[in-house]
C-alpha positions as CSV (number, residue, x, y, z in Angstrom):
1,X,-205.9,134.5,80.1
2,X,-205.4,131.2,81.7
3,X,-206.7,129.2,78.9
4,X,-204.8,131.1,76.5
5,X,-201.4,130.7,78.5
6,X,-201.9,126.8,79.2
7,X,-202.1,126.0,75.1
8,X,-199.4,124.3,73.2
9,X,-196.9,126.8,71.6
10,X,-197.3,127.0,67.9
11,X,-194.8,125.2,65.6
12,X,-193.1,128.9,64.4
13,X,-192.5,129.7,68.0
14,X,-191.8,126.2,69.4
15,X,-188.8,125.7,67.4
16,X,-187.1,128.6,69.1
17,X,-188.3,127.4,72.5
18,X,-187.4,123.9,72.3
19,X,-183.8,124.6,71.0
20,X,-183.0,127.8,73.3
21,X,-180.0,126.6,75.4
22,X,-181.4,127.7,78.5
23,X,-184.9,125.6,78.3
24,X,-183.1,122.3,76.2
25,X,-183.0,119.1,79.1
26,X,-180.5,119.3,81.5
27,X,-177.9,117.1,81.9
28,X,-175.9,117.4,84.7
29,X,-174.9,115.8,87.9
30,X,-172.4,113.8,85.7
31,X,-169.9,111.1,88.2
32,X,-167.3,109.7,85.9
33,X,-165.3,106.4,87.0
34,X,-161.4,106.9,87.0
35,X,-160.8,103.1,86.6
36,X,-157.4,100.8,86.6
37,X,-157.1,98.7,83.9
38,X,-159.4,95.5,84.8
39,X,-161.7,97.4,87.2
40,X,-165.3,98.1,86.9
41,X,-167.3,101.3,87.2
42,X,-170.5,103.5,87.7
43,X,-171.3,106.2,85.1
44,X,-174.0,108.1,86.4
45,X,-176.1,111.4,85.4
46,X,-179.2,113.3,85.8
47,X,-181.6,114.8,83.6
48,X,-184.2,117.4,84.2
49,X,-187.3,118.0,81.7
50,X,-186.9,122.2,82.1
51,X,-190.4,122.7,79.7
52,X,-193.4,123.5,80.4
53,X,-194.7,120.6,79.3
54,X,-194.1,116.5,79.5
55,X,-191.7,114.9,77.0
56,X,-193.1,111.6,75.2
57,X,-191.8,108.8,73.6
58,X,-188.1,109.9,75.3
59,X,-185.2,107.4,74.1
60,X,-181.7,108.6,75.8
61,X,-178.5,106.8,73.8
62,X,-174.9,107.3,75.1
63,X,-172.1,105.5,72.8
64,X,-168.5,105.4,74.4
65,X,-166.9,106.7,71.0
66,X,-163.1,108.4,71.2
67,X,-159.9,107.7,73.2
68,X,-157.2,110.2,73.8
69,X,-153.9,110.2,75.9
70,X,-151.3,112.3,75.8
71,X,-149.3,111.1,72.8
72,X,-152.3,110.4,70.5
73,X,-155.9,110.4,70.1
74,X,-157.9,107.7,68.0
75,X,-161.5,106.5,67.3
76,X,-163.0,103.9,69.4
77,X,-163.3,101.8,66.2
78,X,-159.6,101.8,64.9
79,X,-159.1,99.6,69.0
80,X,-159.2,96.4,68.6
81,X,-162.2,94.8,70.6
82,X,-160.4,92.9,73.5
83,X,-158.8,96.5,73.9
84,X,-161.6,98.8,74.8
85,X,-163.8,99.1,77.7
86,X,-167.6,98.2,77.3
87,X,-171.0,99.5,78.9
88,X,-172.6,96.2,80.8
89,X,-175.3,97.4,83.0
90,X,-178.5,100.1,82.8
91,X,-180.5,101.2,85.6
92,X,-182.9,105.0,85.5
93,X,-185.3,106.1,87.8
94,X,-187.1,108.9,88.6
95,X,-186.2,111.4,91.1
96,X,-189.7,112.2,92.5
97,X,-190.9,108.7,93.7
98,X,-187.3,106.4,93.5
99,X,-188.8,103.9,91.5
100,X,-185.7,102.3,89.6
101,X,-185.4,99.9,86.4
102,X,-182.5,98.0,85.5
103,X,-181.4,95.9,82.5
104,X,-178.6,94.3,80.9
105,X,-177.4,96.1,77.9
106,X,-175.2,93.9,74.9
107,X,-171.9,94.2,76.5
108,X,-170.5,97.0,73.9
109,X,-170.1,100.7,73.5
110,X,-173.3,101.7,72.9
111,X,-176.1,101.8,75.4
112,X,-180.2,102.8,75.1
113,X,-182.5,104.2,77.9
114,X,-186.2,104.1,76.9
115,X,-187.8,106.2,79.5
116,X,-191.2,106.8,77.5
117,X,-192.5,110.1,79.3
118,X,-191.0,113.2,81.2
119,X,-193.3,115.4,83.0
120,X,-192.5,119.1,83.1
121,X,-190.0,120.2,86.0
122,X,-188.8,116.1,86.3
123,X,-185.6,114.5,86.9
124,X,-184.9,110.8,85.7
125,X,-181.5,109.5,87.1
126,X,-179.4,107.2,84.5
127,X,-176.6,105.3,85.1
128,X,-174.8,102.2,83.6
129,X,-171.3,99.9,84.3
130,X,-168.8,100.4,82.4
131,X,-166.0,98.1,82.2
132,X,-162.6,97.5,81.5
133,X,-159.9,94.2,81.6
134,X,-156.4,93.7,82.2
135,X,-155.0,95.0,78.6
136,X,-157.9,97.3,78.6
137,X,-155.7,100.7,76.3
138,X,-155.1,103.5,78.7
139,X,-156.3,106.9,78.1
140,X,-159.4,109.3,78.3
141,X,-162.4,107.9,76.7
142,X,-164.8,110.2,75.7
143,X,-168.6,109.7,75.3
144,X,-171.6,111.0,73.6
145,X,-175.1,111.3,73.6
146,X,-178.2,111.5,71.7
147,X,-181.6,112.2,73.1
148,X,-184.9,111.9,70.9
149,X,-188.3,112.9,72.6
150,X,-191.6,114.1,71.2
151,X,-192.6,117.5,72.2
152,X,-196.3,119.3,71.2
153,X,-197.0,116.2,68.7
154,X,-193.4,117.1,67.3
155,X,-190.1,115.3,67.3
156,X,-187.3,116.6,68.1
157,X,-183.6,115.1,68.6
158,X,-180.4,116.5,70.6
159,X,-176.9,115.3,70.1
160,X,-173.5,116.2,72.0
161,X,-171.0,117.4,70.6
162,X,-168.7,113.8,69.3
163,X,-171.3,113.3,67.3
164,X,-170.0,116.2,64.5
165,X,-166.6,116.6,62.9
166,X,-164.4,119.5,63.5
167,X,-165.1,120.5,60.3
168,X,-169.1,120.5,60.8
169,X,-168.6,122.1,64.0
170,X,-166.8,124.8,62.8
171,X,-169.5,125.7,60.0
172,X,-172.2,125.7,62.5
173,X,-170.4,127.9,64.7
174,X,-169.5,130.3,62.1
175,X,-172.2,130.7,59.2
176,X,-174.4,131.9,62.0
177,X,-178.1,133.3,61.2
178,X,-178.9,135.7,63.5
179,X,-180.9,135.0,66.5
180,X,-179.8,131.2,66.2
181,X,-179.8,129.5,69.9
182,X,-176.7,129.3,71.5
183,X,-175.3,131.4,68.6
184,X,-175.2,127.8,66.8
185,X,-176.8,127.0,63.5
186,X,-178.7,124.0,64.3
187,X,-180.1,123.6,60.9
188,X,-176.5,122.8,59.6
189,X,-176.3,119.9,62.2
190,X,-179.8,119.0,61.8
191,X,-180.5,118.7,65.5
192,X,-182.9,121.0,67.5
193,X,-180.4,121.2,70.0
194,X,-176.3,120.6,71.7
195,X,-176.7,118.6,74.7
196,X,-172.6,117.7,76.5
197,X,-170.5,115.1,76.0
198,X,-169.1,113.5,78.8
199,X,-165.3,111.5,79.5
200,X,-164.1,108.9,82.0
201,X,-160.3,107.3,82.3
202,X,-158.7,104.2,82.4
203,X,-154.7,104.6,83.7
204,X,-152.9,102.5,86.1
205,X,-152.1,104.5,89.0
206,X,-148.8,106.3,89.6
207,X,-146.1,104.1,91.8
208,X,-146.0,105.7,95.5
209,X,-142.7,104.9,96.4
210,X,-141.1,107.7,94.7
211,X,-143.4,109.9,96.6
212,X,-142.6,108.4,100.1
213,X,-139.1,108.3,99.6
214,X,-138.8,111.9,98.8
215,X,-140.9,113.1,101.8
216,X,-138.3,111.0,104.1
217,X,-135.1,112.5,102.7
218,X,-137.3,116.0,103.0
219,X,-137.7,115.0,106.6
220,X,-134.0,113.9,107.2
221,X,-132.5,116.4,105.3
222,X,-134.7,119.5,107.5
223,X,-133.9,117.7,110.7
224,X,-130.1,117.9,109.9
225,X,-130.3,121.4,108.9
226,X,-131.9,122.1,112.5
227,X,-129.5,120.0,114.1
228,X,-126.4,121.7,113.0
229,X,-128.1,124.9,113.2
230,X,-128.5,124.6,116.8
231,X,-124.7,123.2,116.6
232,X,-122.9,126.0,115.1
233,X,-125.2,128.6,118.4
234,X,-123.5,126.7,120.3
235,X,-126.3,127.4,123.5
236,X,-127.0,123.3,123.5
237,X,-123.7,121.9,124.8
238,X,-125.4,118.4,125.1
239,X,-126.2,118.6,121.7
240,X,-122.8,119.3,121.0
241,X,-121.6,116.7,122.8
242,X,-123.5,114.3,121.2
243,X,-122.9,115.3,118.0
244,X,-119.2,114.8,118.8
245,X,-119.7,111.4,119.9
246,X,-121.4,110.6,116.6
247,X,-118.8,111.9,114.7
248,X,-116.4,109.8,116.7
249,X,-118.6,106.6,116.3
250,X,-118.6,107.2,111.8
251,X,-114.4,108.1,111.7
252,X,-114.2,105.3,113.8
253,X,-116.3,102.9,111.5
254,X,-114.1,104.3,108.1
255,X,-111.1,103.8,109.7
256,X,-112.5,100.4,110.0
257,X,-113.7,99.8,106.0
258,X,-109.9,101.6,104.9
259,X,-108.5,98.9,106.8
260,X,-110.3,96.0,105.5
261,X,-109.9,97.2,101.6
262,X,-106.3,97.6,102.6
263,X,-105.5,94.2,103.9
């Protein structure tokens, strides 16, 4: 029975096994920079072999692709080059034992991870810099990813979501054959499986000032209301008094400013 359990799937069955959205790889853990225009950043997430057995020949790309803001969304392609952010720096390593590789990656969009083999129940740790200078365009940029791995002497390749149009996306969603993983037809976006896309932003941060200024007048404005609250009790007479003598001190100082715009 042990024997018999412990073989490789065969090819009819494996397909639905690979692809089924609770068994695909696991990405997750994702930390996204939120960077000011000219600042650096860590993009950084996990991914966790959920098979029973070990992935081979594993090659993980993620491509910075689309920008979006509130006014318009474009293609990362259509910004000129001195205008977009760029993926410098790679490092992975596996979860289990810590052991870490780094590398330099071309100083563009695009960025590769080949982590050769995955054991069953693993998690390898990815992360890379992305950067961004001065005139760096605002906005949310989104990114995708791709992962290609051999599994049972078979390959197989995932894709996120950016990688299809809306158009592609909304055939495989709807001319569904039943039992299809996910309720997804893969076969139409010849993948064996969705893995997620991911975002980080660029923006210069909001001024503060504004935010100060209104909690002081807040602050003045409640203390005043307390103060001739307590007034108009009348149960503080030195209150009262002193509120008098303020009174005295600002008729005193516009009598003063009539008389000067007078003369």
């Amino acid at each position: 029975m042990f024997a018999l359990l412990s073989q490789p799937l065969a090819k009819s069955e494996i397909d639905n096994y690979v692809s089924h959205p609770g068994n695909i790889p696991d990405f997750h853990h994702f930390s996204t920079p939120q960077l000011e225009p000219g600042e650096k950043g860590n993009f950084a997430l996990d991914i966790h072999n959920r098979y029973a057995y070990s992935l081979q020949k594993v090659v993980v790309n993620a491509e910075i692709y689309h920008r979006a803001d509130i006014d318009e969304a474009e293609e990362l392609s259509n910004i000129p080059a001195n205008e977009r952010p760029y993926i410098t720096e790679k490092c992975w390593n596996l979860v289990s034992n810590g052991n870490k590789t780094c590398g330099n990656s071309a100083d563009t969009d695009f960025v590769t991870f080949n982590l050769g083999t995955m054991e069953s129940n693993s998690t390898i740790s990815l992360n890379f810099k992305i950067v961004s200078d001065d005139n760096t365009k605002e906005g949310t940029y989104f990114v995708r990813f791709t992962m290609d791995f051999d599994y049972n002497d078979t390959s197989r390749v995932m894709k996120s979501r950016g990688h299809w149009s809306m158009e592609q996306w909304e055939e495989a969603t709807t001319n569904v054959t039943e039992g299809a993983p996910g309720n997804i037809n893969l076969e139409v976006l010849e993948v064996d499986g969705i893995i997620p896309d991911s975002s980080f932003g660029v923006k210069k941060p909001i001024p503060k000032w504004p935010l100060y200024l209104l909690i002081t007048l807040t602050i003045i404005f409640a203390s005043l209301s307390v103060i001739f609250y307590l007034e108009e009790e009348g149960n503080y007479p030195e209150l009262n008094k002193w509120l008098q003598k303020q009174r005295g001190k600002l008729n005193e100082l516009r009598l003063r400013l009539k008389y000067r715009k007078s003369s």
